[in-house]
N, C-alpha and C positions, 0 to 999 in steps of 0.2 A: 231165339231172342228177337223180337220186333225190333225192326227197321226204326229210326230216325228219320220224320216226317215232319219239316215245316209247316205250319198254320197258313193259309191265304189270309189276307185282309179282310176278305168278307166274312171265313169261317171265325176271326176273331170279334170282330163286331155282332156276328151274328150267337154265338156264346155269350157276349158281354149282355146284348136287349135278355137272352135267356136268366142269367144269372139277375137282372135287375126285374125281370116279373116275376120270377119264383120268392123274390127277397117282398114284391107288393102282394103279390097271394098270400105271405104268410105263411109258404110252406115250410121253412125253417123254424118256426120258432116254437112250436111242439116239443116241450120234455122227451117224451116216449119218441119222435122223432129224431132228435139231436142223439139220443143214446143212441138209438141205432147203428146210424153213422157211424158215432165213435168204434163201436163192436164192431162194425166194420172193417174200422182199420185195423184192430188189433188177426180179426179174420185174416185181412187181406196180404198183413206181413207174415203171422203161423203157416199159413197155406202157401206161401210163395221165398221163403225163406232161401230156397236153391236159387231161383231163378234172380233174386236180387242178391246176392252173395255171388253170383256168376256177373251181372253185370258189373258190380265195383269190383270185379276181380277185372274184367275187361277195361274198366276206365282208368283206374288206379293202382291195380294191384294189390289190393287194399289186404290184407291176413285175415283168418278167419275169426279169427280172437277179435280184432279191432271192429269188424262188422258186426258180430255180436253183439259184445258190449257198448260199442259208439254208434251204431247203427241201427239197429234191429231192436234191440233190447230195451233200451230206454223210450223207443215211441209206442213199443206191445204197452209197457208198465204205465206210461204217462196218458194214453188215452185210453185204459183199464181203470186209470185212477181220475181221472176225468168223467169219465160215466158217472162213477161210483157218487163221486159228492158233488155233482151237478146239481143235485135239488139244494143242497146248502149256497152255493153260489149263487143262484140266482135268484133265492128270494128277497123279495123287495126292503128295503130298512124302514122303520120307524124312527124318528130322529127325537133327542129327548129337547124339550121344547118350555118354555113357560107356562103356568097353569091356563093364563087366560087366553092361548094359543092351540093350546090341547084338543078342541074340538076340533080344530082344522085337518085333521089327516094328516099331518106334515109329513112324507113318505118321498126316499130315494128310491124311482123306478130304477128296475137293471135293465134297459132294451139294448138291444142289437142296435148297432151303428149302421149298417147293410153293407151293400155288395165290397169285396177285399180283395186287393192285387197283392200278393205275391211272390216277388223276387228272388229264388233261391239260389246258393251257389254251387258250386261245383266240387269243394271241399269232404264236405258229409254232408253229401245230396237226399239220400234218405232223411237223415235228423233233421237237416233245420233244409228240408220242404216241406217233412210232417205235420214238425213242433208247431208252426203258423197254421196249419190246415187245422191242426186239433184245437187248437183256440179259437177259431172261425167257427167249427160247428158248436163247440160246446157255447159261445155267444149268442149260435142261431143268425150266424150271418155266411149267406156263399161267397163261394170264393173262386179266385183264379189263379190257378199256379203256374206260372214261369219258371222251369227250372236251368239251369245252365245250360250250354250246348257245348259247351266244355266237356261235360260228363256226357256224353251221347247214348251210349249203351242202361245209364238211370234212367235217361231222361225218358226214353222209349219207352221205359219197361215200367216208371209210376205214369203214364197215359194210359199205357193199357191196361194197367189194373186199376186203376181210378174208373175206366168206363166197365169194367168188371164190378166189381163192391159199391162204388158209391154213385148216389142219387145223380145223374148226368145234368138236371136240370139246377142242380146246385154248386156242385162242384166240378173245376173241370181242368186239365190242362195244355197251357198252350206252349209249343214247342218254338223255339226260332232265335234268331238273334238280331243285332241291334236293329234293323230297320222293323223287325216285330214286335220289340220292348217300345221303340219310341213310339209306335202304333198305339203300343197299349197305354205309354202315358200320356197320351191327348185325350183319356177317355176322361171322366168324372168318376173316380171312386169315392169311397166311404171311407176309406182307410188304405193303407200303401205298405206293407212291409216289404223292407228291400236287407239285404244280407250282403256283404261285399267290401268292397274300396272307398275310399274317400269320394273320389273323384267322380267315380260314376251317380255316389250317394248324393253330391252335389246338384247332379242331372235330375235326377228322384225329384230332391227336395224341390227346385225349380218347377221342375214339370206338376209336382201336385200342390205349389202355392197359387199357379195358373184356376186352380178350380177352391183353395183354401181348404184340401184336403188334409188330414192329420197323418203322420209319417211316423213307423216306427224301424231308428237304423242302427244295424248292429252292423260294427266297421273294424272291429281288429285295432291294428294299432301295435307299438314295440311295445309290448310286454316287457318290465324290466325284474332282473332276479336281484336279490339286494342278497348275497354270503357274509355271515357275522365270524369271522373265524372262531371267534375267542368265545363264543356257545353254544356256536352247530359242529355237529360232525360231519367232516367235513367229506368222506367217503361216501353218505349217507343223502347228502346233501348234492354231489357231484352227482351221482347213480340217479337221481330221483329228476334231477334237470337235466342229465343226457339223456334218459328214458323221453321224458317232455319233447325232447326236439326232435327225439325218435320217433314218435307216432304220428303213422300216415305220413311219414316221412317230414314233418314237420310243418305241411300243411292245414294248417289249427289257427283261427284267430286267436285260440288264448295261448298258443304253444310263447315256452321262455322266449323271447327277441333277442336277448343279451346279458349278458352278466357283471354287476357291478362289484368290485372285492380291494378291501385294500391292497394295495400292492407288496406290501412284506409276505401277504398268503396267497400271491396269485401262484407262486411254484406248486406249493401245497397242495393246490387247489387241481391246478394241473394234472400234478400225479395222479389225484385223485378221480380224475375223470378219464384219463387213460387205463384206470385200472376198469371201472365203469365200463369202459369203451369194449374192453375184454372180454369181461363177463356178460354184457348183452348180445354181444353177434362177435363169439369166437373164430367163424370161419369169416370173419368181415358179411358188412351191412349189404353191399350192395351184390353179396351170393347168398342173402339168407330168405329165408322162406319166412321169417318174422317181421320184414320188412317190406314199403312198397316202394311204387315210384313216384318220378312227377310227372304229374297230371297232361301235359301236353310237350311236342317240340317246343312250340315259344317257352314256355314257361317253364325248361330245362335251358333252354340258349340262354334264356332273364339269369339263372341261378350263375350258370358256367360266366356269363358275365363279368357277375357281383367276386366271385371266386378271382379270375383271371386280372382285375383290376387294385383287387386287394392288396395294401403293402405292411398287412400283416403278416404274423407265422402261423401256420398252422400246425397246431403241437397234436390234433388227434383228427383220423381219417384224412382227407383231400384225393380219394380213390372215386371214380367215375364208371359207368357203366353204359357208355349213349344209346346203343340197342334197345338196354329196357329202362331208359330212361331214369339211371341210380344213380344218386349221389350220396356218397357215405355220410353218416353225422359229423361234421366239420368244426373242429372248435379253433378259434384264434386267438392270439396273445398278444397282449399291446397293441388294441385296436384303438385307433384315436382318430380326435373331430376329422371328418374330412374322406373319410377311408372308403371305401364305395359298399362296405357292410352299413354304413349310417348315413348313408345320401340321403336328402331329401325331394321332394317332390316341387320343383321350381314352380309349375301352378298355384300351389295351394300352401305352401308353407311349414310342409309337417315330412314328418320322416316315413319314407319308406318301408312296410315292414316287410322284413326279407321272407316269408311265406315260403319256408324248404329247410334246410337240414342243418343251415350255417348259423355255428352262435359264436359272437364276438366276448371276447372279456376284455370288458374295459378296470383298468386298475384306477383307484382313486385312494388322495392322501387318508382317509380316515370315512366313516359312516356319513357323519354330517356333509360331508362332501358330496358322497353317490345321492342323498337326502334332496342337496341344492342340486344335481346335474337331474334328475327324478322332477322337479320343482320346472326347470328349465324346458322341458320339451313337451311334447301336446300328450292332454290325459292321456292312459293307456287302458284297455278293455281291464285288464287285471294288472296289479302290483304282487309279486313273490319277492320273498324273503324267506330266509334260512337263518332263524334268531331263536334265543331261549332268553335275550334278554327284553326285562318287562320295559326300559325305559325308551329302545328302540321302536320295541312293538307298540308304544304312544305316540310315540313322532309320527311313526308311518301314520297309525289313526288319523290324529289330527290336523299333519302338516302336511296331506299330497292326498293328492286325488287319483283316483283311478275307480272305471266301473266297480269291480271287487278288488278284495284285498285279500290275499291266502297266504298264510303263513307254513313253511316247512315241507309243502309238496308243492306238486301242479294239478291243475283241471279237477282237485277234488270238491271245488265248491259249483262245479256243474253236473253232482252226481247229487248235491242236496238238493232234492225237488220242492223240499219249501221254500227255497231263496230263490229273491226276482234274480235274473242274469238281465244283466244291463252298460251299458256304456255311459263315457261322459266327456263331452266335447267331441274331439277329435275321433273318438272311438266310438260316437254316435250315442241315440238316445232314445226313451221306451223299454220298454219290459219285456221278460217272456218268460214261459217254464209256466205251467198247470195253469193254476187261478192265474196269473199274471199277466198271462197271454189272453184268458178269457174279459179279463177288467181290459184289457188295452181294445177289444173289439167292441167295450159292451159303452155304451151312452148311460149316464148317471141321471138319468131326469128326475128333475124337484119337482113334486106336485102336493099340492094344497086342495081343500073342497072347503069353504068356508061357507059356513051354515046362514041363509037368510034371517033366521032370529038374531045370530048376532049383530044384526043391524044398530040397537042401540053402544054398540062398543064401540064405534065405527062414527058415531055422532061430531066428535070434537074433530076429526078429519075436512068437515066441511067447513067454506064458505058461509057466512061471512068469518074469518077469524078473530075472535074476541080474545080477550086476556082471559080468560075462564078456559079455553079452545087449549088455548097455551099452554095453562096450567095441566092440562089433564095430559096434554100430550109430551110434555117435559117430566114429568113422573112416571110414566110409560117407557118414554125414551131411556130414561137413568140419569136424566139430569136434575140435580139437584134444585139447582137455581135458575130459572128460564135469562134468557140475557136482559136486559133493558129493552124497551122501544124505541127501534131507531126513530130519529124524529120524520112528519111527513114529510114529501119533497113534491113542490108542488108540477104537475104538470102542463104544460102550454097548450091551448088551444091552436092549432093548424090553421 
């Protein structure tokens, strides 16, 4: 497995002037060359599938199942399918226009934006380093990938197969932390994808208003689950959300946050997730071979924490493992404002999201109640609910925001590769997934060719303007009636 190696200041800069004359030569933006690329990638994950299955077993622990399908699987398919309908994406639009506008060419160019930073996290270091790199080539813009240094054993292992598969002079990565991120945000890019926290995203946004660069930030946030007793099953529903906090150990921006439930079904509901509890990791979560750990010391001391401060109960797991850094799927009961599961971030003004294995159930008097506490705190990447009822599933619609809205499971509306995945507010902003990710690199330019014979079209545009001038250019415009003449007003000689 390749060593983890800092970037110098110079090797960074000197990558960046790389990455910005390959983007002025032009080398990117070739069809036949952007496909390549792509096969590339799908190459460079087939071909190396042990050796990155080995590293997120080293950083994370990660199962084999979970790297598969959350890992591996979906960026073979998503830049396989990227290739494929690249020529439908980027041809240029004809926009439908007025007859005596029609000769103009009126046409939405698709160009590349140019050169793109990259911030990836440390979570599913594979997915979302790739999912930005494959929307970069399929745009025909290079790119630079930052990946966490959290994930150490990823982060080594996508540089060395980056300078293995793909074109060096395009794409590349730079390894390091903060004094080599802040490096990289003093540069001038085209575009800035950042994946992460509030806080840091803040940093982002600052650092690339400094050059009025466009930012695209995916930031988590408490997911909330909304339980309907009275037309979910409630077994069904329990299983489906402990699962969610289960994977990757609940390391997930879209994993559940928290659980909202009237409180006459929180028992209910309980049972039902201790049964759950049972049937997923019968010899317990933190000896099973189907589960991972977390990510770092700090960020197991962060979780033991959150845990140790709590003055809720905990009705299922509260079992630890600190050698290989496990903590059981944690569920609590009667967790209320204040409880250090729903702290907020005194900087910034927003909650916490507990990013590990602890889901809180907060009980509330009725629907419309979890609706307004939903209503109260900063957008969430995604809203779940557990409803068969239609007049619910319109509130949620219409009365709360959140990135997406998924009814009845989790994370399955980031297995449908036609929908944009998105945040909003707090949970950040921008697109990504196939086409999505390719429209957020690519510049939309209007252009016109307006034909020298239509010169006499063009007549009543001039000086002098007459009431005739008026007339023609107020029936053009769509107005009916041109206004009055204001009266003259005479001007003073100096």
């Amino acid at each position: 497995m390749p060593e983890l190696k800092y970037n110098t200041v110079e090797e960074i800069d000197a990558a960046y002037a790389t990455l910005q004359a390959t983007f002025r030569a032009g080398t990117t933006r070739p069809l036949s060359w952007r496909k390549h690329q792509l096969n590339q990638i799908v190459r460079m994950l087939r071909e190396n599938q042990d050796a990155i299955a080995q590293a997120l077993t080293v950083d994370l622990q990660k199962p084999l199942l979970e790297v598969v399908s959350g890992e591996i699987g979906p960026m073979i398919r998503r830049a396989a399918q990227s290739a494929e309908e690249l020529d439908e994406w980027v041809t240029d639009e004809k926009v439908p226009t007025p007859d005596w506008q029609q000769a103009w060419s009126p046409t939405v160019l698709k160009r590349p934006k140019g050169v793109v930073l990259i911030i990836s996290p440390w979570n599913f270091p594979v997915f979302l380093g790739l999912q930005p790199i494959i929307g970069a080539i399929a745009a025909g813009c290079p790119a630079l990938l930052k990946p966490s240094e959290i994930s150490p054993a990823v982060s080594a292992t996508l540089a060395d197969l980056f300078s293995k598969y793909l074109d060096p002079s395009a794409y590349r990565v730079i390894n390091g932390a903060v004094p080599e991120v802040t490096h990289l945000l003093k540069l001038k890019w085209d575009h800035i994808t950042y994946t992460g926290n509030g806080v840091v995203a803040r940093i982002v946004a600052r650092a690339a208003a400094e050059h009025l660069t466009p930012v695209t930030l995916e930031l988590g946030g408490k997911s909330p689950v909304v339980v309907d007793p009275k037309t979910t099953d409630l077994k069904v529903a329990a299983k489906r959300i402990l699962w969610g906090k289960s994977v990757n150990a609940g390391q997930i921006c879209v994993a559940p946050d928290y659980v909202l439930i009237p409180r006459s079904a929180q028992d209910a509901f309980i049972e039902a997730i201790q049964q759950a509890a049972a049937e997923l990791h019968p010899g317990g979560a933190i000896h099973s071979d189907s589960y991972g750990s977390i990510i770092s010391d700090g960020h197991y001391k962060r979780l033991r924490s959150i845990m140790k401060r709590s003055s809720a109960t905990v009705v299922v797991g509260g079992e630890t493992l600190e050698e290989k850094r496990r903590i059981a799927p944690t569920v609590y009961r009667d967790v209320k404002e204040g409880d250090s599961l729903l702290e907020r971030q005194a900087s910034v003004g927003s909650s916490f999201e507990i990013f590990g294995p602890l889901l809180p159930i907060i009980p509330v008097d009725d629907l419309r109640q979890a609706v307004d506490y939903i209503n109260a705190h900063p957008h969430p990447l995604v809203l779940y609910a557990f409803t068969e009822d239609a007049e619910l599933k319109r509130t949620l619609r219409d009365e709360t925001r959140s990135g997406g809205l998924h009814f009845n499971d989790v994370f399955q509306h980031m297995v449908v590769d036609a929908m944009p995945f998105s945040g909003v507010g707090e949970s950040g902003y921008g697109t990504q997934a196939l086409r999505y990710t390719y429209d957020e690199y690519t510049h939309l330019r209007s252009s016109v060719d307006i034909p020298l014979a239509a010169e006499p079209l063009f007549a009543a545009r001039y000086p002098p303007y007459t009431t005739a001038n008026i007339q023609v250019v107020a029936v053009m415009s769509g107005v009916a009636e041109p206004p009055a003449a204001a009266p003259a007003i005479a001007v003073q000689a100096s």
